[in-house]
N, C-alpha and C positions, 0 to 999 in steps of 0.2 A: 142862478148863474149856471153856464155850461159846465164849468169845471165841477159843481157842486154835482151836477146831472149825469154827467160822467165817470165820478167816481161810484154814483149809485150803481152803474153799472159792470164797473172795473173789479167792485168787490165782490157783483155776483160768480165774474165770470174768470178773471184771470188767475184766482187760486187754486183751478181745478186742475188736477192730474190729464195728461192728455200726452200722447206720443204719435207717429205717424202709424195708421190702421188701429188705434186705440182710442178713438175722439170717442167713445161711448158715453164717458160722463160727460162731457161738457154738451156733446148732443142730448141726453137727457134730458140735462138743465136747459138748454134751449126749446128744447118741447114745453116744457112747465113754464116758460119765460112767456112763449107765444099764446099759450093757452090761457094764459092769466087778461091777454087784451083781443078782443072781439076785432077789430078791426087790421087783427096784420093774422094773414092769412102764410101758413105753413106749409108747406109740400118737402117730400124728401122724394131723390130719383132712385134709381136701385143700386148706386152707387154708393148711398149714405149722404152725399152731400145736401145741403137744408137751401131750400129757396125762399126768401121769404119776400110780400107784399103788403104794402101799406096800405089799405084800402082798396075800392072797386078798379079803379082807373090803372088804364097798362103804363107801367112804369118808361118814363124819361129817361130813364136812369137806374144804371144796375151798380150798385156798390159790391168790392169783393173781397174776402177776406181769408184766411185758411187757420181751421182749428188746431191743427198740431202743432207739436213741439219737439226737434231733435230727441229722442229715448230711446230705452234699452228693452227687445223683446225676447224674452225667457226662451232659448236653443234645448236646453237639458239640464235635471237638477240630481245630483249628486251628496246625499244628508246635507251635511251644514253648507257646502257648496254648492253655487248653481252657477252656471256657463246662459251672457244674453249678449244675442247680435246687438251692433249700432245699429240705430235708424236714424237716420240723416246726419249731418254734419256736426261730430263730437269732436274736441281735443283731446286726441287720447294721453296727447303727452302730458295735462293736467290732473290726469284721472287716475291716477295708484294714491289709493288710500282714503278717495273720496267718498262720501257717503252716499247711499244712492236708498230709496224708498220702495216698496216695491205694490205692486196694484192689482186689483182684479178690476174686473170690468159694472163693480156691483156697487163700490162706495167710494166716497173720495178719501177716506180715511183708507192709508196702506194696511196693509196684512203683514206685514215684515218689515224691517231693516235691516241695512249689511251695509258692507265695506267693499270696498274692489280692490282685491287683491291681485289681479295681474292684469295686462292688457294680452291676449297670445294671437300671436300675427298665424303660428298655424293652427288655430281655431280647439275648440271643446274636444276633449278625448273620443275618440271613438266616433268622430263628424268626418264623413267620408268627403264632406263637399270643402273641408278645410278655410271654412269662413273664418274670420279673423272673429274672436268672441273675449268679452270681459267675462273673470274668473271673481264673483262672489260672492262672500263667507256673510250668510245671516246672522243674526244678533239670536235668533230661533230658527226651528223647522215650520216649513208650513207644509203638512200633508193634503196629498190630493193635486197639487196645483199641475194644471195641463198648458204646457204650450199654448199659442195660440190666444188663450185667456189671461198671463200675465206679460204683464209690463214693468219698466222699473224709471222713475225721475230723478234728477239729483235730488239729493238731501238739503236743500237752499229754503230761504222762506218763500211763501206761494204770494204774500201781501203785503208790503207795506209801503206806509207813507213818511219820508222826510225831504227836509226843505225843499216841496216842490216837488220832490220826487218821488213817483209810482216804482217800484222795484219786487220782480218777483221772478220765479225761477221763470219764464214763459213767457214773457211781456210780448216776444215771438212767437205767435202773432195775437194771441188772444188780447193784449190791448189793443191790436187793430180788431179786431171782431166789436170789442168797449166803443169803440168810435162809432162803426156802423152802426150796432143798435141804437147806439145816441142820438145819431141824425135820425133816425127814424122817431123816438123818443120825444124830439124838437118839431119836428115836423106833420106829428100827430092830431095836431089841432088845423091843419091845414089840408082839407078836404081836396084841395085843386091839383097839392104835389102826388106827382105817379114816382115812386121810389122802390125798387126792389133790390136786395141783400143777398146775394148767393154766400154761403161760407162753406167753404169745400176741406176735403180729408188727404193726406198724405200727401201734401204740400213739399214737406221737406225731403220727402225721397224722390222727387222727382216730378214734381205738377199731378199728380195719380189725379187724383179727385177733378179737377180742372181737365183734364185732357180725358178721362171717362166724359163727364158731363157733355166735351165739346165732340167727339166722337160718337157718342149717343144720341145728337140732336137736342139737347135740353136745355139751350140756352137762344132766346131769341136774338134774329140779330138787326132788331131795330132799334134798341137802347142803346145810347153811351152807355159805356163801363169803365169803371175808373177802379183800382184792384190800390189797397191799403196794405201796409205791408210798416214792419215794423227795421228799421236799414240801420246799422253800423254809422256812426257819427267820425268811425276813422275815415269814411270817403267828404268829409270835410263839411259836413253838417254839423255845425257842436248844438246840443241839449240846449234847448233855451231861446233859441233864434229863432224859432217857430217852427211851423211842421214844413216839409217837402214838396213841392209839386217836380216831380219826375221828369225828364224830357227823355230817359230812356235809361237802360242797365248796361250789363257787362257784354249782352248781345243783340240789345234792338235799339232802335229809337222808336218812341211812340205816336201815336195819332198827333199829328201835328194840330190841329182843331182843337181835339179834344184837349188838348197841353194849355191852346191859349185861351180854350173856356176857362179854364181852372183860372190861368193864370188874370183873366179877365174881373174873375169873382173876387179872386184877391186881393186887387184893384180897385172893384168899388168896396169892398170891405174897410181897407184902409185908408179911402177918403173917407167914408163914414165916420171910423177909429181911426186915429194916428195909433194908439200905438198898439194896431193888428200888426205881425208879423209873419210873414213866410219867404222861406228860402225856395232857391229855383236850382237844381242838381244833377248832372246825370246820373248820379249814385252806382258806379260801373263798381262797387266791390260782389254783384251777384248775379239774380238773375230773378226776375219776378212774374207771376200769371199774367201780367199783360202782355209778357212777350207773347207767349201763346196765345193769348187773344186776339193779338194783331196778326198772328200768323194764319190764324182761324181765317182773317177776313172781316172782323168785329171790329169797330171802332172804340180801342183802349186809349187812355192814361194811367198815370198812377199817380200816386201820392206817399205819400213816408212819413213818422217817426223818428227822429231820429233816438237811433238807441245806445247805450252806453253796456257795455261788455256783451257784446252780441254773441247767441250763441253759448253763454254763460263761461267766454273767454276771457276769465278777470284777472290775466297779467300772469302773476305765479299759481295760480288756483282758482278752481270754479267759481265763482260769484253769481249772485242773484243778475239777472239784467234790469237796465232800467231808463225810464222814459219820465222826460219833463211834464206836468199836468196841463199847464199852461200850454205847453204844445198842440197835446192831445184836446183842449177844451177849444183851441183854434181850428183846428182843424175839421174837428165839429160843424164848427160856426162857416167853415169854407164852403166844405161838403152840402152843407143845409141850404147854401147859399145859392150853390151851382145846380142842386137838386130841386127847385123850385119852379126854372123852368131853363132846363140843359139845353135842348133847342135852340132855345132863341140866344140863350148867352154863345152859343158856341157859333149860330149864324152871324152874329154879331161881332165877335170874335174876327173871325173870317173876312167881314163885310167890310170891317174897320182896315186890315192888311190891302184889302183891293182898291179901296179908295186910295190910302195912303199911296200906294206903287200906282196907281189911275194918274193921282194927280202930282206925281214925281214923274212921269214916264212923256208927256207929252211936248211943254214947252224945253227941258232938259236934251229931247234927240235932237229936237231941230238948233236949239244953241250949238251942239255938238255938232252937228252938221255945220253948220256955216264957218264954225271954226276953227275944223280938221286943218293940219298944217299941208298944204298943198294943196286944197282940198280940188281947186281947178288946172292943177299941176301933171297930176300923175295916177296910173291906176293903183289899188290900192289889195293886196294879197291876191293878182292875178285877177281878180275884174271891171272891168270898166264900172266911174261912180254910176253913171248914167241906167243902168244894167240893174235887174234883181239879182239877189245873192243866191246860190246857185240851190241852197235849199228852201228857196220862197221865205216867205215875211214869217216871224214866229208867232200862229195863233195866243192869243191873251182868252187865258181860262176865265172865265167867267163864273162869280159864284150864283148857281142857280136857286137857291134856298129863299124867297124874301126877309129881307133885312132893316132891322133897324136903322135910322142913318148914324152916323157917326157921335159914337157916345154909347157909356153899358147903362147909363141910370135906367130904371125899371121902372 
């Protein structure tokens, strides 16, 4: 079963300690992951971010994901206090008294524990750049520890499962990273699918990983790309209804093709299965790497999660965040579907829209003609009917791609 194939993978990968520029361990364990199967081939750029391929054939399809997770990086340590910036998007108004873990770059087991005892908006004693830093008091000292090398996550659990539910301090986004290796996992046995997986770094401060990559040239741009992303169920997604297909966020709309391949796979999925499910969202509470994809020039969609305390915002206090299985095992099964052969679902996609508006567009103008009110009466917005309109007839795009005719079965 997917969901059973997915958790295999959920447990290697979502209990690991990770922050934005701190993806070491979970990169690690992705090396040890790809090394273990001959046939999915590994590259990293100079950026850190992991490329990965299934097989010889150039991928159809580039799936994406990002390894961090909102945390705290060690500013200056002080005996049993130490002063660490936010990275990315914390509640800090949750955060007096919370427990936080603290990490090196070597084990997924922390080096310390502490408590946060202040939030200070003008930053660590003695910081001339006046960053805003949490103030906290270790359970022990840890000698030695240098900037740059530590990190710190909440004190929440890293894994677990109840009713249905994946919950763990990260589920952003490293259950979406769970997804992508899944589809890849599923599709293993199938020689013909061209699938590649980018999963990029410091995500959460700002696309870093993603926007190095696309700036550096490392991303080809003859894949769809479809970017996974784990989304707040307060933009009206609830846990359980199935996973997302995206039509855009808080500042883009997406590859409109690429939206209705997805949405196309979904389709036949659910005639297959009545009871596949997915929702269709603009999910505008953020902002996700397909924006930047599409601004690249790259033909993006996305996809979603829907997740419950995003951002480990649990109402009065930090909480684990957490994701439906059932979603995530769908979602899967979407991915795996569309990634088979993306191409043709997404010309197909396309082909089906032109027919449809082909064959609404011909007999309907000339009805409308005949039975304009006046129509042999009077001119009509200053031109004579007889006349062309004064910016000529409006070309009909044509879709150039060959195409299926009408219908996704495969």
């Amino acid at each position: 079963m997917l969901a059973d194939l997915y958790l295999d993978v959920a447990r290697r990968f979502v209990p690991i300690p990770t922050a934005p520029f701190h993806e070491h361990l979970v990169l690690a364990e992705m090396e040890r992951y790809a090394a273990e199967r001959p046939d999915l081939h590994c590259l990293s750029d100079p950026f850190g971010n992991l490329h990965l391929r299934l097989g010889a054939a150039a991928p159809g399809i580039v799936l994406t994901a990002h390894l961090d997770h909102p945390g705290l990086a060690l500013a200056a340590g002080d005996g049993g206090d130490w002063f660490f910036h936010s990275l990315g998007g914390i509640p800090t108004e949750l955060t007096r008294g919370a427990g936080v873990l603290v990490h090196d770059h070597q084990s997924t087991r922390p080096i310390a524990r502490g408590r946060v005892l202040a939030y200070l908006e003008e930053g660590a004693p003695g910081d001339p750049g006046g960053r805003p830093a949490f103030r906290v008091r270790l359970d022990d000292p840890v000698p030695g520890a240098r900037a740059g090398e530590i990190f710190a996550t909440w004190d929440l659990p890293g894994f677990e499962l109840s009713g249905g539910r994946l919950s763990g301090r990260a589920c952003d986004d490293l259950a979406g990273v769970a997804v992508a290796l899944s589809v890849l996992e599923a599709l293993r046995a199938d020689p013909a699918a061209g699938i590649g997986v980018l999963l990029t770094r410091a995500e959460e401060t700002g696309f870093g990983g993603m926007l190095a990559a696309l700036d550096g040239g490392y991303l080809d741009r003859n894949p769809l790309y479809v970017n996974i992303e784990c989304s707040s169920s307060l933009a009206g997604a609830p846990l359980g209804d199935g996973p997302v297909i995206r039509v855009g966020d808080r500042r883009w709309l997406f590859d409109a093709a690429v939206t209705a391949a997805l949405a196309g796979a979904a389709e036949d999925l659910g005639s297959q299965r009545p009871t596949f499910r997915y929702q269709r969202r603009l999910m505008d509470g953020g902002t996700c790497e397909a924006t930047a994809l599409c601004r690249a020039g790259l033909r993006a969609g996305a996809v979603a999660l829907p997740l419950e305390n995003y951002h480990n915002r649990g109402g009065k206090k930090l909480r684990a965040e957490a994701v439906a299985v059932e979603d995530a095992a769908s979602l899967v099964e979407l991915l795996a579907q569309l990634a088979r052969d993306p191409q043709s679902a997404k010309a197909s996609a396309v082909g089906e829209l032109d027919a449809l508006l082909e064959a609404r567009r011909g007999w309907q103008g000339e009805r409308l003609r005949a039975t304009a009110p006046g129509a042999s009466e009077r001119p009509l917005m200053g031109w004579d009917r007889g006349s062309p309109p004064p910016c000529g007839p409006r070309p009909v795009r044509r879709w150039s791609t060959p195409r299926r005719p009408p219908g996704r079965g495969r």
